[in-house]
C-alpha positions in Angstrom: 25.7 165.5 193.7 26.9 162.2 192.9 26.0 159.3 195.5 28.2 156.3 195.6 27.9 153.1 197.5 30.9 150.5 197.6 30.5 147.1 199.0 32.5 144.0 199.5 31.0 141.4 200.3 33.4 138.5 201.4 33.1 134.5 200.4 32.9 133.3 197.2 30.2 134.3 194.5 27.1 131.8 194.0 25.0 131.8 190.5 21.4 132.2 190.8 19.8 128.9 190.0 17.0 128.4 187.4 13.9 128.1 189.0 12.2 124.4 189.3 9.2 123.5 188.9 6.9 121.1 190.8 5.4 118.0 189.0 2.3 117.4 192.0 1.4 121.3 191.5 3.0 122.8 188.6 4.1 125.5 190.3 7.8 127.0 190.1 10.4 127.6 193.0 13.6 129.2 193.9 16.1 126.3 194.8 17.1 126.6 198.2 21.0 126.5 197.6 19.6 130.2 194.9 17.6 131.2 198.6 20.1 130.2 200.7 23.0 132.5 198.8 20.0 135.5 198.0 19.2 136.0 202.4 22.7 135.8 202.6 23.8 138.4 200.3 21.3 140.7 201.1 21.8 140.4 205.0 25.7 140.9 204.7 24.8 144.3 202.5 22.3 145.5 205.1 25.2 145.0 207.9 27.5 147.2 205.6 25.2 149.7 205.0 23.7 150.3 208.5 23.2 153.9 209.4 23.2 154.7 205.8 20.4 157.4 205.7 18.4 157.0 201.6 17.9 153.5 200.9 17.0 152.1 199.2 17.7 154.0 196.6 15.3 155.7 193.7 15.9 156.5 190.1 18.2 155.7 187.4 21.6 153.5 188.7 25.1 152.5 187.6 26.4 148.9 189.1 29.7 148.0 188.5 29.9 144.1 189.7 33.5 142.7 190.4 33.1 138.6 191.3 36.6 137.7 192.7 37.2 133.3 193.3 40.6 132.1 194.1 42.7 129.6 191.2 42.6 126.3 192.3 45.6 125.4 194.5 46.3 122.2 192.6 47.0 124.4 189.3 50.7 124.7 187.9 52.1 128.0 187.8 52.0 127.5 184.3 48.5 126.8 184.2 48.0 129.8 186.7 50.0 132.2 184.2 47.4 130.4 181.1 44.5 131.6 183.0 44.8 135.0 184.1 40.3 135.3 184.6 38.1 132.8 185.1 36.6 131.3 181.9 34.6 128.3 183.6 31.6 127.9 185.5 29.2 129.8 186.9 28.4 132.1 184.5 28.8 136.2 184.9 25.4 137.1 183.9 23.9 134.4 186.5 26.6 135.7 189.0 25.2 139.3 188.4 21.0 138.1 188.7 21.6 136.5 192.0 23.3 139.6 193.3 20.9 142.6 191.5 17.7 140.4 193.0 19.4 140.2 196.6 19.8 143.9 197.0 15.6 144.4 195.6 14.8 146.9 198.6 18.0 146.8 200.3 20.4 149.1 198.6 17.7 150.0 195.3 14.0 149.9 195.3 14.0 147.3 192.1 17.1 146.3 189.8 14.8 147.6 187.4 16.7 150.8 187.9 19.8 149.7 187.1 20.8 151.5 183.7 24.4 151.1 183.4 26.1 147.8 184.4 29.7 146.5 184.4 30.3 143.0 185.1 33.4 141.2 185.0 35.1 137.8 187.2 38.4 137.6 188.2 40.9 135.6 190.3 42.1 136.9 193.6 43.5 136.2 196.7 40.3 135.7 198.6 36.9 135.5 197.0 34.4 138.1 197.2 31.6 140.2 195.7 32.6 143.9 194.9 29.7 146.4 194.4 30.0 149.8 193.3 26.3 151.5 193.0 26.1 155.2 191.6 23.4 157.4 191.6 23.7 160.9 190.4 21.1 163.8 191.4 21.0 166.9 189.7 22.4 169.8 192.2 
């Protein structure tokens, strides 16, 4: 049996940040803007996925991550036709860590478990996070 979750998770994607570190103490911490985006994500998923009986889910999983943002409205149509995927900042792999750390205990017990993962960004009409999680059990 294979299980397969599917979220979208509208508004546009946010990078995780690098941690910072405090001169007084020494000790790291998430930027708030990283914690902000993290409580976010992972509440919106838990509002999709009420009433879903198994998670979070155990074992070996497949993520494919879509990260839709919208071109620029001052860009030419030429310049829109130049650029069909986004090529600038934020980064895809920071776009995928904020998201995989998020959904820790929400839709998988750790992203530890993820074994398979495709990533890409693209433009869109409206920006979003796409999701597609699968697990497969033996029958």
């Amino acid at each position: 049996m294979v299980v397969t979750i599917d979220l979208v998770i509208p508004g546009a994607p946010v990078a995780k940040g690098r941690p910072r570190f405090s001169r007084r103490s020494g000790r790291t911490f998430t930027p708030a803007r990283t914690a902000q985006a993290e409580e976010t994500l992972a509440g919106r998923a838990m509002a999709l996925l009420a009433g879903v009986e198994g998670l979070p889910l155990q074992g070996p999983l497949r993520l494919e991550a879509t990260f839709t943002s919208v071109q620029p409205a001052s860009w030419s149509k030429k310049k829109r036709a130049e650029m069909p995927a986004p090529t600038s900042r934020p980064d895809v792999d920071n776009l995928l860590k904020l998201a995989t750390d998020a959904l820790n205990g929400v839709v998988w017990v750790d992203d530890a478990q993820l074994v398979t993962i495709i990533c890409r960004k693209v433009y869109g009409p409206s920006p979003s996070t796409r999701l597609i999680v699968t697990k497969e059990h033996a029958s």
